[in-house]
N, C-alpha and C positions, 0 to 999 in steps of 0.2 A: 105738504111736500115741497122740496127744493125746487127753486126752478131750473129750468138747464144752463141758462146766465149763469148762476150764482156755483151749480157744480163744476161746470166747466171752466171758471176761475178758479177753483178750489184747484182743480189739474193742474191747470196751467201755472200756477205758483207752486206744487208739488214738483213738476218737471221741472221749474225753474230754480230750486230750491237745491234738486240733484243733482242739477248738472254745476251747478257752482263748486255746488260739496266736491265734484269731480275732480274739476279744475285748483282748486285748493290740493285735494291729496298727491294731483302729478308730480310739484316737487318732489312729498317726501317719497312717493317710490324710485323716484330715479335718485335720490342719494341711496336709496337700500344698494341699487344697483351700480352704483357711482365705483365702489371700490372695483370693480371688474369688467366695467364701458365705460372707454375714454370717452364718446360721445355724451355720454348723462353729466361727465364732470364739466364738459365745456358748456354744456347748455345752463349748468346749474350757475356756475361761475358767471355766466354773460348776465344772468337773471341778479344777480347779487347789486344791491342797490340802484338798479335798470333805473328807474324812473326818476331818480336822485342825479343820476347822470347824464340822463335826456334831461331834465331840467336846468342844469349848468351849462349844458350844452348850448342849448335856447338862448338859456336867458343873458349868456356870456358874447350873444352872436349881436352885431349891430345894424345887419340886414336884415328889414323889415319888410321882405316881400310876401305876399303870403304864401301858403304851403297845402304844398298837395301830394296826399300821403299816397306811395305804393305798398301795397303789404302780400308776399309771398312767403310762403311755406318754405321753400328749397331750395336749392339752385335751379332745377328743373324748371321752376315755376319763374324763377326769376329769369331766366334765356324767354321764356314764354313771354316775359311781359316786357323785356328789358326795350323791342322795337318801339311800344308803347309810350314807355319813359322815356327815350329818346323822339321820336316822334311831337312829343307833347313840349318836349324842353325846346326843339327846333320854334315848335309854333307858337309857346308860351315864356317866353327866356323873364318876362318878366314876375315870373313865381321859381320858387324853391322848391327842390326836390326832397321830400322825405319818403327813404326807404326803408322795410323792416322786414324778419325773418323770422321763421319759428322755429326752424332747425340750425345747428351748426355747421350741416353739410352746405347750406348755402349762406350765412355768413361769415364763416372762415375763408373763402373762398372770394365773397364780393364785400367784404366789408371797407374794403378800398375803392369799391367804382366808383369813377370818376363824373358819372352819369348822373351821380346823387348830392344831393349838397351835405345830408347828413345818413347816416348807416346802423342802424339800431336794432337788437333786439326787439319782439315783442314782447311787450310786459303780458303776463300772464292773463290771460280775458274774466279776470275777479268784478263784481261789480266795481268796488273803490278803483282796482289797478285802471278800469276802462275810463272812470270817470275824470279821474286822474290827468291819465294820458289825453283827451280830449280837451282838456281843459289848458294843457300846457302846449300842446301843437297847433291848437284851432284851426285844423286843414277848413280848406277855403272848399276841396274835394278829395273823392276818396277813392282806389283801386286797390280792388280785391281779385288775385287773379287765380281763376278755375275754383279751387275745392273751397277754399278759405269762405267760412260761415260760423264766426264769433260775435254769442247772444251779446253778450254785454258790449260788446263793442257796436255793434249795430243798433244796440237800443240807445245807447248817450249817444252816438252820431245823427237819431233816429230823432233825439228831445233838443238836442243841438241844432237841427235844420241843417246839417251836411250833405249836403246828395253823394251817396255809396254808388259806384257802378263796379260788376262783379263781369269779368271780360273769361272768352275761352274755357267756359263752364262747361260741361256735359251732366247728364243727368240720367239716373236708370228710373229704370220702376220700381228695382226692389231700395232704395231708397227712403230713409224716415222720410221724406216730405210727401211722400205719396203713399204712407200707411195710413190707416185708420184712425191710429193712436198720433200718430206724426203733428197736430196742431201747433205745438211750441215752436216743431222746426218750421212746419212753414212759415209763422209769422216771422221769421229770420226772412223767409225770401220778400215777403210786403215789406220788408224793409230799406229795401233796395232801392233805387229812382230808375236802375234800369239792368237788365244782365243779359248779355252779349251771349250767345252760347254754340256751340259748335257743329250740333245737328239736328236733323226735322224732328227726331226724338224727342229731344230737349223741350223744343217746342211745343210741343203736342203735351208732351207732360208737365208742362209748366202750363198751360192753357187748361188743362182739366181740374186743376186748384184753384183755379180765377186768376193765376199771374198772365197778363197780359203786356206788363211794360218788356218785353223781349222780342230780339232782335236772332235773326240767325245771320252771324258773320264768321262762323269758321274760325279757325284756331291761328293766332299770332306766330306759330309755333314755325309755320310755312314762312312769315315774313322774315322770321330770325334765320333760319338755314339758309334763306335767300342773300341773307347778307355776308352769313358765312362766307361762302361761297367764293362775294369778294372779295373779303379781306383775311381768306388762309394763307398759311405762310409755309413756308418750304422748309423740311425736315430733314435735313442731308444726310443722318446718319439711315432714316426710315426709306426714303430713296435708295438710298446704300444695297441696304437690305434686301428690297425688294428683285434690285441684282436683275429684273425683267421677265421674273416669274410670276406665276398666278399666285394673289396675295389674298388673304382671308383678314380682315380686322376685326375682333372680339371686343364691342365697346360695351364698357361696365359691367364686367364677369364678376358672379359671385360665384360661391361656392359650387354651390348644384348647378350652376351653367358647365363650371372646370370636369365636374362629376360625368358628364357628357361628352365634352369638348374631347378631354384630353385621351381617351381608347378611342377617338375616332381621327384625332391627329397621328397617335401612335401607328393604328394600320393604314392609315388613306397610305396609296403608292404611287400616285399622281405626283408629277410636281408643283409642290404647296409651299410656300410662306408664310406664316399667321403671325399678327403681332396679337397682343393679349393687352388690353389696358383693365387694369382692375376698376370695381369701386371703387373701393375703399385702398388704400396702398398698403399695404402692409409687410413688411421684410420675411416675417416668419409663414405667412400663409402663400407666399411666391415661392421661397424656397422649397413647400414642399410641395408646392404643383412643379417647378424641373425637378424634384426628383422622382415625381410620377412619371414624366416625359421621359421616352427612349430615344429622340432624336435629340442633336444639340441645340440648347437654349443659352440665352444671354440677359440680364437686365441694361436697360436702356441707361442707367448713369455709368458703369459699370463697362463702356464698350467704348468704340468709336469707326470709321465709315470702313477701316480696314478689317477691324478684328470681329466686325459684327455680318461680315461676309461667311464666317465659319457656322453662324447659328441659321437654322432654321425655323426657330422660336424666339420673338422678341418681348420681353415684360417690359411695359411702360412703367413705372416707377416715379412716376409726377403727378402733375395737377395742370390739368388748362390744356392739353394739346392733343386729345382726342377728338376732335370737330375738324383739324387738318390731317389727319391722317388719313382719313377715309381718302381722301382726293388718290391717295396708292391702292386701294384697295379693286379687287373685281368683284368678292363677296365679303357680307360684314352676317355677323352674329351678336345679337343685344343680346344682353344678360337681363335680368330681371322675372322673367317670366316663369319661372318654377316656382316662385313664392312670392320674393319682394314686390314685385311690379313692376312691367318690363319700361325699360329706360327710352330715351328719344331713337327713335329710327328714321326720323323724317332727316337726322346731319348725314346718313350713309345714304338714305332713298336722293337726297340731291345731287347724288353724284353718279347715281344710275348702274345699278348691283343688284343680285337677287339677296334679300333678305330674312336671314333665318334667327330664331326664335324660339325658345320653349311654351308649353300647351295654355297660360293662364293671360291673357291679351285680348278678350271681351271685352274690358273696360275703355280700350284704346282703340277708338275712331281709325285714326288711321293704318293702323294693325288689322284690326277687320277688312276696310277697306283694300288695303294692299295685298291679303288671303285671298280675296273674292277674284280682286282683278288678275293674280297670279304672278305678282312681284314679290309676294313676302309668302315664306312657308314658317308653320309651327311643327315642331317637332317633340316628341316625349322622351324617347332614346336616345341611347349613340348608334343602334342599329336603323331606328326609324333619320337621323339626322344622315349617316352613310348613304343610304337610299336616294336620298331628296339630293343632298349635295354634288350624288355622281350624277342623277341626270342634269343637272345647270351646269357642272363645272365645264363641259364642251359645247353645251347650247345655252350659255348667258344673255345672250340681246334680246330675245326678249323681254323677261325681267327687268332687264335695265331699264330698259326703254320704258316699260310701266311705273318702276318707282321714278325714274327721273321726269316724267310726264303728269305724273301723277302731283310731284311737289309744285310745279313750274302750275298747275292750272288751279291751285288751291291758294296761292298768293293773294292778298287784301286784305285780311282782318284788319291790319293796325289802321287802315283809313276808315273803314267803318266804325272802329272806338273812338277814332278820333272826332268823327262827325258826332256821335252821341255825345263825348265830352263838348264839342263846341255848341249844341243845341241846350246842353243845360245849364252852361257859362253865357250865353245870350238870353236864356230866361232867367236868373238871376239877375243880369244884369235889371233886366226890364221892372221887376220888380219893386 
């Protein structure tokens, strides 16, 4: 008879076997899908000799300080880490920033910060691609921020002797690391030198697998909004607008948020303002949200501080200026939570609003939390959203006062990453 060493290796190279196969087949389905989502063509296109041009990149540079790689999924994830990498650049100016993305959505957007000395794609998490890329950046250290858990990457970082620290994680229980079958994933988490994570949860469930190097430090996510904060900028036409009515901000509506939104903009008979900032921007899916609307609407390029006085409906039709708008707002509505996953509400809770939302926001700390406290409402409907919205629209301060209390006592994560990154750059050192 086998022994349980010997089967349980035979697993564990089966799981590791499949998930590469995985990671190989991603391209080719997003070329299946490329002729009809611009998103699959830009990712494909950024992946097209990636490591050929990290390599030039490098080896064309004559700064030899070393490098300490951030790696984010999104833009989301990247606003989440970005205090971090600033933070660390304040305290470390003598190393280099390397930053990388896994989505479009967030390298199309920062593949210019300034924050970063270089701005890459990730190359795909293949055994070759990871060994690769390790070998060509030789970070000195490593940030992985919140979800980002890539085997092959963590395994050459892991044979490398790179200490990985993974910041602003959360963790469930229905999670593979805490299934039965889950042993692959957890060796991703002993992989780690340390992981930062955002609630008692996290903890409790990382301590029942034997993971012990964890820290609860709460979400970066409070430090970034806090900076917001000071550095919004003034939107004349959005001012304009708001003309000194109660103003609604809809940040990052998709579809089925509008499905909701827009029969409950149509009858509210309150006086309301709402701007609308999409996801994703797109000319034909605005279009036909004003011509759902029976009030009048405007797009934001499309206007200016006179003629945007006649709408009552504003389309943002940009990029980057939803985190200032909220400063006009009295209620905001995130999008997300009907399907995709609901977006950041911690830029509106900073400015102190009651906060509304659709039904799927479990996975989101702070969304739980600000339901419980009675600053953020979930809703399913346009008649369940009508309900909730007419009781705050003339008794707000409470809510406000809960989301704006609530951001302001949750600030410090980025000093607690940074103290773990400074304890493991002192034991290095000592070594």
């Amino acid at each position: 008879m086998r022994s349980f060493a010997v089967v349980n290796d035979e697993y564990m190279g089966l799981v590791a076997q499949l998930y590469s196969t995985g990671i190989r087949l991603y391209p080719a389905v997003l070329r299946l899908a490329a002729p009809f989502h611009a998103k699959a063509r830009r990712w494909l296109a950024g992946q097209h000799n990636l490591l050929d041009t990290i390599a030039d990149k490098l080896g064309s540079d004559a700064d030899t300080r070393p490098i300490v790689w951030f790696h984010a999924a999104s833009l989301g994830e990247f606003e989440q880490g970005r205090p971090v990498m600033e933070a660390f650049r304040a305290a470390y100016p003598q190393h280099r920033i390397l930053l990388t993305f896994f989505s479009p959505s967030g390298y199309d957007v920062r593949k210019d910060y300034d924050g970063a000395d270089y701005v890459f794609y990730l190359p795909i998490d293949t055994p070759a691609n990871a060994r690769r890329f390790v070998q060509l950046v030789k970070p000195e250290l490593v940030f992985f921020i919140k979800y980002e858990f890539w085997a092959n990457y963590l395994r050459e970082l892991h044979r490398a002797n790179v200490p990985v620290v993974s910041f602003s994680a959360i963790f469930r229980s229905d999670q593979l690391f805490f299934k039965p079958y889950g042993e692959f994933y957890r060796q991703m988490l002993r992989q780690f030198n340390h992981l930062l994570v955002q609630n008692q949860e996290s903890v409790d469930l990382l301590r029942s697998i034997g993971i012990t190097n964890v820290t609860l430090a709460g979400d970066t996510r409070f430090d970034r909004v806090a900076q917001t904060v000071a550095t919004i900028r003034d939107i004349p036409i959005a001012n304009a607008f708001k003309a000194g009515q109660p103003l609604l901000v809809v940040g990052s509506a998709w579809p089925l948020d509008m499905d909701v939104l827009i029969p409950f903009i149509n009858q509210f008979d309150k006086p309301l303002k709402v701007i609308v900032a999409p996801h994703e921007i797109d000319g034909n899916t605005i279009a036909d949200w004003q011509k759902r609307l029976t009030r009048p609407s405007v797009r934001f390029s499309q206007t200016n501080e006179i003629d945007v006085l006649r709408a009552d409906i504003l389309f943002i039709d940009n990029v980057g200026m939803l985190s200032s708008l909220y400063q006009y707002g009295e209620f905001a509505f995130i999008g997300g939570a009907f399907r995709e996953g609901l977006h950041n509400i911690l830029e509106a809770a900073t400015f102190g609003m009651p906060i509304f939302f659709g039904p799927v926001y479990d996975k989101f700390q702070e969304a739980v939390d600000l339901v419980q406290e009675g600053g953020a409402f979930p809703v399913s409907t346009t008649e369940e959203l009508q309900t909730t919205f007419a009781q705050q629209y003339n008794n707000r301060q409470k809510a406000a006062q809960i989301t704006r209390l609530y951001v302001q006592r949750n600030i410090g994560a980025t000093a607690r990453v940074m103290d773990v990154a400074a304890k493991i750059k002192s034991e290095r050192a000592n070594e």
